[in-house]
C-alpha positions as CSV (number, residue, x, y, z in Angstrom):
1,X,34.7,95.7,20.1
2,X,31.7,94.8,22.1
3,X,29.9,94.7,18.5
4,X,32.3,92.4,17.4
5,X,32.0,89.4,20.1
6,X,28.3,90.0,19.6
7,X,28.7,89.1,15.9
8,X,31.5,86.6,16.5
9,X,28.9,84.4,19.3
10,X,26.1,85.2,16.8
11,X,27.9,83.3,13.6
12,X,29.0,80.9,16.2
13,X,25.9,80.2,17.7
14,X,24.0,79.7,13.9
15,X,27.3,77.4,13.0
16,X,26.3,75.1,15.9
17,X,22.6,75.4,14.7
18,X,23.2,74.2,10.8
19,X,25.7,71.6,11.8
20,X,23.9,70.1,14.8
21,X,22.0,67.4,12.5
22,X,25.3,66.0,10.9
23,X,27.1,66.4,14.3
24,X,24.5,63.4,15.2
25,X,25.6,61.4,12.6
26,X,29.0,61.8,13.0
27,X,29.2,61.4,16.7
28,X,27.4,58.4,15.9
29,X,26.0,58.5,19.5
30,X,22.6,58.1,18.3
31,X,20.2,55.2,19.5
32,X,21.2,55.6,23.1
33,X,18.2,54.8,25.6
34,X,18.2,57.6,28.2
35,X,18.4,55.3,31.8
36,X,19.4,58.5,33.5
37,X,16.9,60.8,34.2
38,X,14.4,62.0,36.7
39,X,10.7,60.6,36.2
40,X,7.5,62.5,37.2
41,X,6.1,61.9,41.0
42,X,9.2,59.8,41.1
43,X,10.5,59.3,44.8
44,X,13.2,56.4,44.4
45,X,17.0,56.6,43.5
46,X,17.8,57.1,39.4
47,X,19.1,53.2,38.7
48,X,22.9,52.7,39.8
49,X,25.1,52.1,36.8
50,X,28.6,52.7,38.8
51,X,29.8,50.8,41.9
52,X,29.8,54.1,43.9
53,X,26.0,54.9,43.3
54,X,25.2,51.1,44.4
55,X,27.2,51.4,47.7
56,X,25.2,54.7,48.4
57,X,21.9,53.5,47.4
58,X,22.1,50.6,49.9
59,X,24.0,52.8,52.5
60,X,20.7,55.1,52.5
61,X,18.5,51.5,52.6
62,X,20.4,50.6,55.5
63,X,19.9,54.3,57.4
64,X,16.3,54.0,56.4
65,X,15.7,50.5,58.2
66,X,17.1,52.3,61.5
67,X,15.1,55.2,61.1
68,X,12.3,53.3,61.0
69,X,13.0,51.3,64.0
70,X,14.2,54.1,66.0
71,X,10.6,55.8,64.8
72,X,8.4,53.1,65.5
73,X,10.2,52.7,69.0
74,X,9.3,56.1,70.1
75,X,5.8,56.3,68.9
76,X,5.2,53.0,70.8
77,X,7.0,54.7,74.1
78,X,4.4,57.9,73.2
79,X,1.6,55.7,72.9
80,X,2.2,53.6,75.9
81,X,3.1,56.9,78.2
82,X,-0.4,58.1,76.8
83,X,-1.9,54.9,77.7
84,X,-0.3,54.2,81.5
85,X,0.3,57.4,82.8
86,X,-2.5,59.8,82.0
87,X,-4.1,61.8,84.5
88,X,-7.4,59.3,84.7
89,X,-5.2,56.9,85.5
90,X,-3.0,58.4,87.8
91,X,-4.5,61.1,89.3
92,X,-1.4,61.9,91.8
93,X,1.7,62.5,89.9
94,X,4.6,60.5,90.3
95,X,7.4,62.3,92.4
96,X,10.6,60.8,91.0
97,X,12.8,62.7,88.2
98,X,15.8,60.2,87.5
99,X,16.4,56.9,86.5
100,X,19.7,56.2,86.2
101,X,19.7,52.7,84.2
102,X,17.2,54.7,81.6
103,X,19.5,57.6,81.2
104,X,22.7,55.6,80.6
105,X,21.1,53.3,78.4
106,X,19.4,56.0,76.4
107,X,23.3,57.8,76.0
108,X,24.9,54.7,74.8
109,X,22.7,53.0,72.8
110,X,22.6,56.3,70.5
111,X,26.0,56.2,70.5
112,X,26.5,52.7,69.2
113,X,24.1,53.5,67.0
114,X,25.7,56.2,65.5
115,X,29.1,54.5,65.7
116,X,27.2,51.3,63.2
117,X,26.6,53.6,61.3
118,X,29.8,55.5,61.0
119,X,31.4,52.2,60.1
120,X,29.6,51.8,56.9
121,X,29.3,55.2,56.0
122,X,33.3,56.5,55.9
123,X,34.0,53.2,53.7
124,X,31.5,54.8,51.1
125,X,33.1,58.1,51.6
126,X,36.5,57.3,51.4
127,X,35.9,55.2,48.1
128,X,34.7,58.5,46.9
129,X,37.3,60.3,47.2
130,X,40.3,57.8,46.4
131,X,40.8,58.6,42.5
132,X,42.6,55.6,41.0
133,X,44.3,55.7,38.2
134,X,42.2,56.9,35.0
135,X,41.7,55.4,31.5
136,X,39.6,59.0,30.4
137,X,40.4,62.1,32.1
138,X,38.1,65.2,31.8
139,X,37.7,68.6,33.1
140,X,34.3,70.2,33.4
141,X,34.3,74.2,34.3
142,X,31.3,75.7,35.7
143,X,30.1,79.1,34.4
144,X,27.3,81.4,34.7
145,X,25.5,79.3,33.7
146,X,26.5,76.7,31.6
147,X,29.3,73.8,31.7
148,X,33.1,74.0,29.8
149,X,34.5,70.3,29.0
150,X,38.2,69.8,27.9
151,X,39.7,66.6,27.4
152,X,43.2,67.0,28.1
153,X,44.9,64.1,26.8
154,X,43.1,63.7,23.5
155,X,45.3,66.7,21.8
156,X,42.8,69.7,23.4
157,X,39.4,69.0,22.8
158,X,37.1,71.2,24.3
159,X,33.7,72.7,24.0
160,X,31.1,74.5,25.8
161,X,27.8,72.4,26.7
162,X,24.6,74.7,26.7
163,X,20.9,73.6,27.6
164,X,18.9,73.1,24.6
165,X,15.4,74.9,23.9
166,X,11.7,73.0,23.9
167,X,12.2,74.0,20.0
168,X,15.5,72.0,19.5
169,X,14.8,69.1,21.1
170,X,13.4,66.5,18.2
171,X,16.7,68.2,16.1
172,X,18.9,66.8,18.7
173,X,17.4,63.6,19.0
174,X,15.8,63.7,22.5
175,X,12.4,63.5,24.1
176,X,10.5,66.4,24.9
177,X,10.2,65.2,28.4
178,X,14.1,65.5,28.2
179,X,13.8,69.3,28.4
180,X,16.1,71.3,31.3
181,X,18.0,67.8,30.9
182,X,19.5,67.7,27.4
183,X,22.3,70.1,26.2
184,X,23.6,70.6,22.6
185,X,27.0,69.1,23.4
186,X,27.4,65.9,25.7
187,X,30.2,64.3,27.8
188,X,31.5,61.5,26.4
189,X,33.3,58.6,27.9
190,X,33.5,55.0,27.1
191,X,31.3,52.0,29.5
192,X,33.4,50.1,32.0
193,X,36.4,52.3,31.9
194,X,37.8,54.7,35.1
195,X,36.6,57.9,34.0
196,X,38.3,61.0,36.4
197,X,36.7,64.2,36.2
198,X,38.5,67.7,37.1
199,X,36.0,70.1,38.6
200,X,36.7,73.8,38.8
201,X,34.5,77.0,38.6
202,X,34.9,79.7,36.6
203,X,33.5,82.7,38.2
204,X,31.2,81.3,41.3
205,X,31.1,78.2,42.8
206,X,28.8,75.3,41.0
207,X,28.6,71.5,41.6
208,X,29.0,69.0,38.7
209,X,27.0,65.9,39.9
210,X,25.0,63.1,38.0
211,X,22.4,61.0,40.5
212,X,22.9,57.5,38.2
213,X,27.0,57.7,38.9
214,X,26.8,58.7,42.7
215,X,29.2,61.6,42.3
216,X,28.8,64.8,43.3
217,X,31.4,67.4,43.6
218,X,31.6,71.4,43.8
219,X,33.8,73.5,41.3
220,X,35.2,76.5,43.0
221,X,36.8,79.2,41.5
222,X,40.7,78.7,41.7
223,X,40.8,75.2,42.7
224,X,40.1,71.9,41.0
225,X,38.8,69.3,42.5
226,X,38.2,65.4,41.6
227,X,36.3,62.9,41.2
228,X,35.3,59.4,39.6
229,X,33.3,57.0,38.1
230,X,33.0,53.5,36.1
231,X,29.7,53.5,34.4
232,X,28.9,49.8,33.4
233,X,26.0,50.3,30.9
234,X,26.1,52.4,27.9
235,X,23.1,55.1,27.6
236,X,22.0,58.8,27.9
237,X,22.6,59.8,31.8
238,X,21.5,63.3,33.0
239,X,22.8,65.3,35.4
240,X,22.5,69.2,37.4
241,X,24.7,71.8,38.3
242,X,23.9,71.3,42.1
243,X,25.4,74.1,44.2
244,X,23.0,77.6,44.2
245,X,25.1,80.0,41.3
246,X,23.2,82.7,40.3
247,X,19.3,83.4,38.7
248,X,20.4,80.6,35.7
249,X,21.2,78.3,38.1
250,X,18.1,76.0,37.3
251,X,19.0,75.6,33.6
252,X,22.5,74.3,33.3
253,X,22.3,70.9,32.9
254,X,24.8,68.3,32.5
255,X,24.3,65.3,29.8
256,X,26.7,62.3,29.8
257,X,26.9,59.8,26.7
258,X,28.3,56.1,27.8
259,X,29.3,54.2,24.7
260,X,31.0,50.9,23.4
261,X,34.8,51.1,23.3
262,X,34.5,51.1,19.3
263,X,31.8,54.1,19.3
264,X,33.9,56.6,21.5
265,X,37.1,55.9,19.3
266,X,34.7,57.4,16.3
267,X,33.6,60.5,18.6
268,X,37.5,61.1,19.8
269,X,38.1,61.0,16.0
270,X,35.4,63.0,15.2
271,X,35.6,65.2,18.1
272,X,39.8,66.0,17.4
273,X,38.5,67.5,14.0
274,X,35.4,69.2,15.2
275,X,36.5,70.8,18.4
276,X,40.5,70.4,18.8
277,X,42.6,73.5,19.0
278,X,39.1,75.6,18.9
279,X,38.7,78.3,21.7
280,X,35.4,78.4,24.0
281,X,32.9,80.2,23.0
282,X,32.8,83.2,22.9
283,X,30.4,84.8,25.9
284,X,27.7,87.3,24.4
285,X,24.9,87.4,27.2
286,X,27.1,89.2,29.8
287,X,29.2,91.6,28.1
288,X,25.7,93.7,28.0
């Protein structure tokens, strides 16, 4: 039996393989520019195509402002307590240990600071996590270690999204600086419509997050959990399973297709015929 889902994943596997050139053209998906993606030394945010990712890029610009301040405020205390009250300058020690107008102003102003904050913060949060109602519904399941999609109101498609090779690359129409990014299979969804996804994990617990949406949000085994986005520019986005699963953990990526309106009715029709009604694949690597 073991033999046989061997040879089953094997023919699988090499169908994929000889269609994957045609699958471009059909899907006609190609031509998208890859805005999504991490660049090399890179230290600022991927750009913000959803509202969500916008509120928690200037959310974190806002935070970083009172960092700042609050840093520069206590080196400059350092620095002055270096300068006025080292021992060449004060040989004898002061002999007082309170100061009560310090201490209650040093307990409430990091409170109200901290309450500023909070008020622009839970906003952020609470958009996050109030799903409106969706135009594109999807569920992504995390396995060891690669993603499942399904799209359960377009009559069952689903398919299995595995990392591609250095090797595959060109075939699949990406960059080679795309690799530990692009996968053989992409999500799909339409540009400026409510896209919910259903997160769920099959056998540990993974994360499904891509940086360019602002979503983020763990799959655990025997729950599903959702979240939501509205991308507003059509392109390649990339994405990482981002919860610790397992040795493989660093190589199943998540890639995310935004197209026109009139391109995603061609993949939903070419997608119904391609992967409707088929089951996932079938899982070789562990049965050994």
């Amino acid at each position: 039996m073991r033999g046989m889902n061997k040879l089953a994943g094997l023919a699988l596997g090499l169908s994929t393989l000889l269609s994957g050139g045609a699958a471009l053209a059909q899907e006609g998906l190609e031509g998208l520019e890859s805005i999504g993606k991490p660049t090399p030394g890179g230290i600022n945010f991927q750009p913000a195509v959803t509202e969500l990712a916008r509120d928690i890029h200037w959310l974190d610009g806002m935070i970083n402002v009172i960092i700042t301040v609050i840093c520069l405020f206590v080196v400059g205390l350092l620095a002055i307590c270096l300068v006025r009250f080292n021992e060449k300058r004060n040989p004898k020690p002061a002999g007082f240990t309170h100061n009560t107008p310090i201490e209650i102003t040093w307990t409430i102003v990091p409170i109200v600071i901290l309450v500023f904050i909070g008020a622009f913060s839970l906003p952020v949060l609470f958009k996050q996590q109030e799903i409106p109602e969706p135009e594109v519904v999807i569920k992504a399941t995390g396995y060891q270690w690669y993603w499942g999609y399904e799209y359960p109101e377009e009559e069952g498609i689903s398919f299995d999204s595995i990392m591609l090779q250095r090797e595959e690359l060109a075939e699949y129409g990406y960059e080679p600086d795309e690799y530990l990014l692009a996968t053989d299979t992409a999500v799909v969804v339409p540009v400026n419509k409510i896209v919910v996804v259903r997160v769920t994990g099959a056998d540990v617990i993974h994360s499904w997050a891509v940086p360019a949406f602002g979503v983020k949000q763990d799959g655990v085994p025997g729950r599903t959990a959702e979240l939501w986005f509205k991308a507003e520019k059509e392109g390649v986005y990339f994405g990482q399973c981002s919860e610790l699963c397992g040795k493989d953990h660093a190589f199943m990526p998540i890639t995310v297709k935004v197209v026109s309106e009139e391109n995603y009715a061609k993949w939903l029709s070419w997608a119904k015929s391609e992967y409707a009604g088929i089951p996932a694949a079938v899982k070789v690597a562990s049965a050994d």
